[in-house]
N, C-alpha and C positions, 0 to 999 in steps of 0.2 A: 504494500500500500504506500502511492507515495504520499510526501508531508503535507501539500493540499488538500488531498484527500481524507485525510488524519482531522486535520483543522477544520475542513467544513462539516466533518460526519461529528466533530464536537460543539460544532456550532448549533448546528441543525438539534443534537440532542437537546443543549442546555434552552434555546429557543423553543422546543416541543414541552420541557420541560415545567416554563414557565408560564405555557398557555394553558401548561394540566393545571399550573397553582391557580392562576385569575379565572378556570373553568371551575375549579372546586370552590373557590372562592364565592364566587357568583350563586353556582348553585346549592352551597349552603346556606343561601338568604331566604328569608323567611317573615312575612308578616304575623305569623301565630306560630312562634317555635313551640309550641307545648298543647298539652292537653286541656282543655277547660270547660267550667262547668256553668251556664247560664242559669242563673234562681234570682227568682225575685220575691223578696219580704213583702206579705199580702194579712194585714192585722186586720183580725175581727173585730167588726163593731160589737157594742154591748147588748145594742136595739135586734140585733138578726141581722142575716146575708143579705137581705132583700129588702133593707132600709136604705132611704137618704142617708145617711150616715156613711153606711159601709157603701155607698158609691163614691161618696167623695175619698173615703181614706184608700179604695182602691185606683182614685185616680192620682192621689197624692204618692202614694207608695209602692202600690203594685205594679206600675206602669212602667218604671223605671227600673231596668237589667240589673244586674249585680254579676260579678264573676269572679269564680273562683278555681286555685291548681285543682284538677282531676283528683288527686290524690289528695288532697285535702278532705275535699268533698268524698270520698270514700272513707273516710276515718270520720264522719261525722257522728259526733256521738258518744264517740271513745275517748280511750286515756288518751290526752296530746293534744286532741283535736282544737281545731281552732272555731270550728262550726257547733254550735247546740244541736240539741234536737228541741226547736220550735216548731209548734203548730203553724205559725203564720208564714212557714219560710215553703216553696213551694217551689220543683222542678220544672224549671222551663224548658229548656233543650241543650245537648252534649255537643262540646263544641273539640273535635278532633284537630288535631295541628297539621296545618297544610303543608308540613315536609317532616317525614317521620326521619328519615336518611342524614340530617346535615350534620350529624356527630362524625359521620364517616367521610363526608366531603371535608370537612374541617381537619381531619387527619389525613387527609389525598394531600391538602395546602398542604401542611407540615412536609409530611415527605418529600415532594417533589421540590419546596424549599430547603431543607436541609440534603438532598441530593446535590440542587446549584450548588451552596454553600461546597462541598465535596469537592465538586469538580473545581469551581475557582480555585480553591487550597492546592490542588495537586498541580492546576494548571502555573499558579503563582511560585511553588517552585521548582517546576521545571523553566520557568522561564528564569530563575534566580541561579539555576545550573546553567543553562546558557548565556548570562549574563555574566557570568565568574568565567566559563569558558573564553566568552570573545575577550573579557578585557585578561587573559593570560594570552590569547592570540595576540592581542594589540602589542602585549609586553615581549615576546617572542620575534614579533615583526620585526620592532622598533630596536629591538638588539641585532637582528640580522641586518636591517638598515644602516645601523650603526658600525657595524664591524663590515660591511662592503666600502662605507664609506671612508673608513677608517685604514683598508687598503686602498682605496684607490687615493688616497692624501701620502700613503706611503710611497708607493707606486710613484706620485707626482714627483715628493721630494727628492726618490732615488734618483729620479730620471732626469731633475733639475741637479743635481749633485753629479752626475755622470756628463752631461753637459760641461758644466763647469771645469770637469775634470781635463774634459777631450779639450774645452778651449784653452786651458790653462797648458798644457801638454803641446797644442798647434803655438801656440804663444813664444812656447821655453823654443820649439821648432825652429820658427820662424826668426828667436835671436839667434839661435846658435851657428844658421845658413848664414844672417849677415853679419856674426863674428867671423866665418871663416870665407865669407867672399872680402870682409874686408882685411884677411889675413890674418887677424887675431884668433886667437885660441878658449879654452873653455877651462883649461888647467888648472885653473887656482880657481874654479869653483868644485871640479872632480877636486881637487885634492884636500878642498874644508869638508865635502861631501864625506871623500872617507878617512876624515878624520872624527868626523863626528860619528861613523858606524864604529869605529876602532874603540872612539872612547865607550861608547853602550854595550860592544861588546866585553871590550876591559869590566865594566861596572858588571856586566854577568858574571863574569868569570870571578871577579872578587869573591860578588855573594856565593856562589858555588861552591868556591874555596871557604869560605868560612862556614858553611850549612858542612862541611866534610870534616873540618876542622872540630867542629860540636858533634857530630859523629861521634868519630875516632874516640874524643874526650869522655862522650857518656857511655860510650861500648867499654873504657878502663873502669869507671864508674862501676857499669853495671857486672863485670867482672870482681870488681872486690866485693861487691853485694853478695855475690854468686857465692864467692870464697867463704864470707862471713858464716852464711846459711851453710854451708855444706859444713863446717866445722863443729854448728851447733848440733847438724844431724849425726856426727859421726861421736858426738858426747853421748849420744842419747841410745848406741848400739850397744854397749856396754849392758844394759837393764832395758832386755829384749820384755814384751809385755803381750799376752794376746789380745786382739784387737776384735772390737764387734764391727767386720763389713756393713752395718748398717750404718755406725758410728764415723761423723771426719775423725782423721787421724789430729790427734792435738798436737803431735808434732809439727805437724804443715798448715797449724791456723795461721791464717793470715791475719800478721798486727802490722797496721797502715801506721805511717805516720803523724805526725801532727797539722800539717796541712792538707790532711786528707780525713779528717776526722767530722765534716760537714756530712760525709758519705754516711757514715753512722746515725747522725741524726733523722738524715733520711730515711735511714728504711725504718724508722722507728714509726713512721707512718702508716696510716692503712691502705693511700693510694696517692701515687704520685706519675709525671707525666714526664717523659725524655724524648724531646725534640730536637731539631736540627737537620740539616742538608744530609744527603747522599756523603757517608765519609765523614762525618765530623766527629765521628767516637761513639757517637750512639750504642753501638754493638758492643764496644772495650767496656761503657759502665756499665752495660749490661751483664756481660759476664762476670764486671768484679760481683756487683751486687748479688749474684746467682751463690758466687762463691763464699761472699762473706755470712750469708744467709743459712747457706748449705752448714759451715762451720758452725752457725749457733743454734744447729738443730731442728730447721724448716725443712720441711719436701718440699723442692721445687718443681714445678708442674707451667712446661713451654707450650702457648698456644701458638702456631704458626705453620699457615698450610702451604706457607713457603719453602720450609726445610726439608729435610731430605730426616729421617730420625735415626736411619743410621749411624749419623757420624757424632751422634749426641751419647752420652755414656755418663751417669751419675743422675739426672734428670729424669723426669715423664714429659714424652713430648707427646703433643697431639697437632697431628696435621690431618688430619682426616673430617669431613667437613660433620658426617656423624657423629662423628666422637666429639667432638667441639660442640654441635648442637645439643649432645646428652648432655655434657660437663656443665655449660652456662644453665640449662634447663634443672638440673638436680642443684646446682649452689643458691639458692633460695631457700632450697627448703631443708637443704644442708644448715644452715645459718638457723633456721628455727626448730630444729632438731638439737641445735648445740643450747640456744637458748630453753628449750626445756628441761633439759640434761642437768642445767644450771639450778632451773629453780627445784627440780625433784633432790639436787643434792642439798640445797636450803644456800648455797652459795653466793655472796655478791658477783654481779658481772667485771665487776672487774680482776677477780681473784681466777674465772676460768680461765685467764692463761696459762695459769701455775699448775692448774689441774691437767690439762693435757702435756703437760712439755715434756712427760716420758713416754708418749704414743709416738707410732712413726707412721709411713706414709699417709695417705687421707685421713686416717683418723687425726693428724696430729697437728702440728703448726702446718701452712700450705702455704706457698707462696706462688703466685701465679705470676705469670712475665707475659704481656698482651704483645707477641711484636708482629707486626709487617699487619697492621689491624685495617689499613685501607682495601687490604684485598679478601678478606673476610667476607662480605657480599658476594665478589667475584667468585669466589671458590666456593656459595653451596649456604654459606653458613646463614641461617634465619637472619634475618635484621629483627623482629621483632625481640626474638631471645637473645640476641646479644645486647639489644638496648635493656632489656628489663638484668641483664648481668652488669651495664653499668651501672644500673641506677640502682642497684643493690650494692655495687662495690662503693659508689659514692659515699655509705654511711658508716659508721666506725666498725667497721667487720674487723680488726687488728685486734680488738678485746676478746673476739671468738673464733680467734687461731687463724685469722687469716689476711694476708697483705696483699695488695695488686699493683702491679706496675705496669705501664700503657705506652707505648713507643709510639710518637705520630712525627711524619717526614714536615709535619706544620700546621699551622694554626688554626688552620680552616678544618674543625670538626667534622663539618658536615662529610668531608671525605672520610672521616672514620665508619659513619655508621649515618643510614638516612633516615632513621628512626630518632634522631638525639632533638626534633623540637623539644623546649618544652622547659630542660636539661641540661644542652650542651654549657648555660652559661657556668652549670656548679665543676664542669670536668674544665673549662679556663682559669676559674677561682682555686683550681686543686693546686699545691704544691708540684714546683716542674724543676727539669734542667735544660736549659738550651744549651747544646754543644757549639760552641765556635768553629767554624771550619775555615782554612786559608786556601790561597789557591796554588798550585803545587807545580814543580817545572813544568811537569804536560798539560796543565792548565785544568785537572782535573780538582775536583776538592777533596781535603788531608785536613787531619786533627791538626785544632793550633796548639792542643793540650790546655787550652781554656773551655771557661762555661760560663755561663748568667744560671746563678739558682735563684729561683723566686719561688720565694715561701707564699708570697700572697696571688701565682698565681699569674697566666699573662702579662695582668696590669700594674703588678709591682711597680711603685718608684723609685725604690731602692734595691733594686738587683745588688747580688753581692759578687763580682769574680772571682771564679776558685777554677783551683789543680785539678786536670784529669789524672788519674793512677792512670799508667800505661797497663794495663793486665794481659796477658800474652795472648794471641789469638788460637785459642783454644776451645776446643766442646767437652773437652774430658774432665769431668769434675765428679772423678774417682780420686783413689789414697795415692796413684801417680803421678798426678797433677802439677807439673813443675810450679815455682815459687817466685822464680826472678821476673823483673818485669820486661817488658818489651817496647819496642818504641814505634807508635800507630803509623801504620803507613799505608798508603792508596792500596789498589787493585796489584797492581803493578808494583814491582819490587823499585824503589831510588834507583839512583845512576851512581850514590855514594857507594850501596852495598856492592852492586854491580862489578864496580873497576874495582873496590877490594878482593871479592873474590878469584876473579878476573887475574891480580899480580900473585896473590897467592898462588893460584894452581901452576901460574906459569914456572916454579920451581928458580926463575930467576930473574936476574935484576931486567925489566923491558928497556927499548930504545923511546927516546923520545917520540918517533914517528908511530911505534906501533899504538904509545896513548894516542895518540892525535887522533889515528883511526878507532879507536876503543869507543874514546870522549865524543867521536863523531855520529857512531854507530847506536851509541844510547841517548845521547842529548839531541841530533841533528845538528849540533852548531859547532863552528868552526874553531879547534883550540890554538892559542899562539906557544911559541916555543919556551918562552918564559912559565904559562901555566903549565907546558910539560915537565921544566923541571920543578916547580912547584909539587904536583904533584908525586912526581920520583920522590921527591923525598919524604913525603908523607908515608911512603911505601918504604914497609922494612925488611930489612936480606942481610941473611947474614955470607957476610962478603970471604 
C-alpha cells in the first residue's frame, strides 16, 4: 500500500468516524427522554358530583395535566413514594418516551469519539518520529555539506599553494638563465644552500649522538641494577623454602622506588582510566600494575579480544566475545552475592576485604584490566552488558574484592562503548593516567617516560607529572618473570641498539665506511666522517 493510500484510507476513517459521533449525536435527541404518567387532581365537592360546586372545582382543578416519572407513579402508595393514595387524584393517560434507544446512541458518540481521540495520539506520534527523523537528516546533510565543502576549500588552497610553488620555481628559472646568459654564476647561493643542509644535518647527528650517549649510560645503569638483584637472589639460595605455585615468589616482589610510589596509590583504587596515543607506554603501566597487583595477592583477569592468550602465562585472559559477555553478565551479581556473604557473617563492609585475602582465583581479590575496549563492539561483545559492567565498576567495588582498570587510545568515550549516555561523564570524573608520547627518528610515536595523573579526572587543573617505571615487555607473570627494567621502545627496535649489536657481532674493530653504510641503512641519512669516528669510539674492542 502506498503512503497516499495509507493517508487517505485514515482520513476517510476518522471523517466516517465523526459522522457516526454527530449521527449518534442527533439521534439521541429526544423531546420526552422518559416515561410519564399524565393525572390530574379532581377534588370532590361536599354538595355531590352533580352540583354547581363540583363543576367549578373541576374546572378549576381537574382541567389542568399534572405529570409524573413512570416509576414514581408505580410506587404510589408505598414506602418512598412520593405520590399518596388520594381519592381525588385520577389516571389520565401513559405517556411512553419517544426514543427508548438514546442510552445506546449516546455510547455510539462516546466510542466513535474516543476512537478519533486514538487515532490523532498514534497519528501525533508518528509524525513526532518523522519529525526527529528529518531534522537528524537535516543534521546529517548539513555535515556532509560541510565536509565537501570543507574539501573543496582544501582542494582550492593546495592548488593555490602549488601555483605558487610552480611560479616561484619558473621565477628562481628564469634568474638563474639571466645569471648565466649574463655570465655570472649561482655559486654562492649552492654553497649557503649546502651549508645550511650541513648545518641541520650536523644538528641531527648531534642529537643522535647524544640519544646513544644516554643509551650506552642507562644500559651501565641498568647492569649494576641487574648485579645488585642477582646478589640478593643468590643470598637467598642458601635457605631453599617450598613454594605455593599459587603464591608470587617474595623473592621477586617488586619494590618501586620513591618516585614511582604515585603507582601504589593508584591501584588503591576501585577504577581508574590509562590513556594516550599508539606507543606512549600504555601497555609498560599496564603490565607493571598487572605485576605489582599479582604480588599482593589479586587474580588478574585480561579482557581483550585482541590478544592472542597464548602468549599470556600467570593471568586469565579472555578474548573470546562469549566468554567476555558471561564475565561482565555474572559481575553484578557477583558483587551482590559478596554483599550478602557480608551481612550473613554480621561483618562491616569495609572489613570484607580482610575476609577474603586468603581465597584465590575468582573467589578472591580480582583484578580486571579492560584493554583494547574500543573494539569490544566490533568483536561480538553486547554493548548493552558491557555498559551495565561499567556502570557497576563505576561504584566502590574495591571494598568487595574487586578493582578495574580501562585502557582508552582517548577521550572521546563514546568510542569505548555506544551504550555510555547517560554515564560517560562519571568514567571522565574517574581517576586516569595520560601517557606522554614523543615523536621518534621514524616519526612514529615512543614513550617520553612521562604522564599527567589526574586524580580528579579529565578536567583536572592540576595535573601532576610523574615517572613511567620502564617494566620489561613481557606477558609472563609467572615465578620466572625477570626483575630489571627495560627501556620503552617503538615497534621497531632504535638504530642505537641496532649498530650496537651490529659492532658486537662483527668480532672486530669496523672501518669508518662500513658505519657510514650501517648508519645509512637504518636511519636513511647521510653520516659525515667525523660522526664515524665519533661513533668508533663509542664502540668497545679489545684491541
Amino acid at each position: 500500500m502506498s503512503k497516499g493510500a495509507g493517508v487517505a484510507i485514515e482520513l476517510i476513517s476518522v471523517g466516517g468516524l465523526f459522522l457516526g459521533a454527530i449521527a449518534c449525536t442527533l439521534s439521541s435527541l429526544s423531546k420526552q427522554p422518559y416515561d410519564l404518567v399524565e393525572v390530574r387532581f379532581c377534588p370532590l365537592s361536599a354538595n355531590g358530583e352533580n352540583t354547581k360546586e363540583q363543576i367549578e372545582l373541576d374546572k378549576q382543578y381537574c382541567s389542568i395535566p399534572r405529570f409524573l416519572l413512570k416509576e414514581d407513579w408505580d410506587l404510589r402508595g408505598y414506602y418512598g413514594s412520593r405520590v399518596p393514595l388520594r381519592d381525588d387524584v385520577r389516571l389520565k393517560n401513559f405517556l411512553p418516551s419517544d426514543n427508548p434507544n438514546q442510552h445506546w446512541a449516546l455510547t455510539g458518540t462516546a466510542l466513535c469519539l474516543a476512537t478519533i481521540s486514538g487515532v490523532i495520539a498514534v497519528r501525533n506520534e508518528l509524525l513526532n518520529r518523522k519529525y526527529y527523523q528529518w531534522v537528524e537528516e537535516m543534521k546529517t546533510a548539513g555535515f556532509d555539506k560541510w565536509t565537501e565543502e570543507k574539501s573543496v576549500r582544501d582542494l582550492t588552497a593546495f592548488k593555490r599553494q602549488l601555483s605558487t610553488q610552480f611560479w616561484a620555481d619558473v621565477s628562481t628559472a628564469k634568474d638563474n638563465e639571466r645569471r648565466i646568459d649574463s655570465g655570472l654564476t649561482n655559486t654562492e647561493r649552492l654553497n649557503l644552500e649546502q651549508q645550511l643542509e650541513d648545518n641541520l644535518n650536523m644538528t641531527q647527528y648531534d642529537l643522535m649522538i647524544a640519544q646513544l650517549r644516554r643509551k650506552i649510560a642507562e644500559e651501565k645503569l641498568g647492569e649494576t641494577k641487574a648485579d645488585k638483584e642477582s646478589e640478593k637472589l643468590s643470598k637467598t639460595k642458601d635457605k631453599p623454602e617450598k613454594e605455593d605455585i599459587t603464591q608470587p615468589s617474595t623473592n621477586k616482589k617488586l619494590e618501586l622506588e620513591e618516585s614511582y610510589q604515585w603507582i601504589y596509590k593508584l591501584l588503591k583504587l576501585p577504577f581508574r582510566v590509562l590513556s594516550g596515543e599508539q606507543g606512549s607506554g600504555k601497555s609498560t603501566l599496564e603490565r607493571l600494575m598487572i605485576r605489582l597487583l599479582k604480588d599482593d595477592g589479586w587474580y588478574v583477569v585480561v579482557v581483550n579480544p585482541e590478544t592472542n592468550p597464548a602468549v599470556w602465562s600467570g593471568v586469565k585472559v579472555l578474548a573470546d566475545a562469549e566468554e567476555i559477555n558471561d564475565f561482565f553478565q555474572q559481575f553484578p551479581e557477583t558483587i551482590k552475592s559478596r554483599q550478602q556473604e557480608a551481612r550473613q557473617l554480621k561483618i562491616d563492609e569495609d572489613d570484607y576485604l580482610d575476609t577474603i585475602r586468603d581465597r584465590r582465583g575468582l573467589n578472591g581479590k580480582v583484578a580486571v584490566f579492560l584493554m583494547e575496549t574500543n573494539t569490544y563492539e566490533v568483536h561480538g561483545v553486547d554493548a548493552q552488558i558491557w555498559a551495565d559492567f561499567l556502570k557497576q565498576s563505576l561504584t566502590n567495588i574495591r571494598k568487595w574484592g574487586y578493582t578495574v582498570c580501562l585502557t582508552a587510545h582517548s577521550d572521546n568515550q563514546t568510542s569505548v562503548s555506544s551504550k555510555l549516555k547517560g554515564f560517560s561523564a562519571l568514567i571522565n570524573s574517574a581517576p586516569r593516567v595520560d601517557c606522554i608520547s614523543k615523536a621518534g627518528l621514524d616519526g612514529e610515536a615512543v614513550s617520553s617516560g612521562k604522564a599527567w595523573l589526574k586524580m580528579k579526572g579529565v578536567d583536572d587543573k592540576e595535573p601532576l607529572e610523574v615517572e613511567l617505571y620502564h617494566y620489561p615487555k613481557s606477558k609472563n607473570f609467572g615465578d620466572d618473570e625477570p626483575l630489571e627494567q627495560e627501556e620503552p621502545t617503538n615497534e621497531d627496535t632504535d638504530w642505537e641498539e641496532e649498530i650496537l649489536k651490529w659492532g658486537n657481532n662483527l668480532k672486530r674493530r669496523p672501518t669508518p665506511a662500513e658505519i657510514k653504510t650501517k648508519f645509512k641503512e637504518l636511519t636513511n641519512l647521510e653520516l659525515n666522517q667525523e660522526g664515524a669516528q665519533d661513533i668508533l669510539k663509542l664502540l668497545v674492542y679489545d684491541d
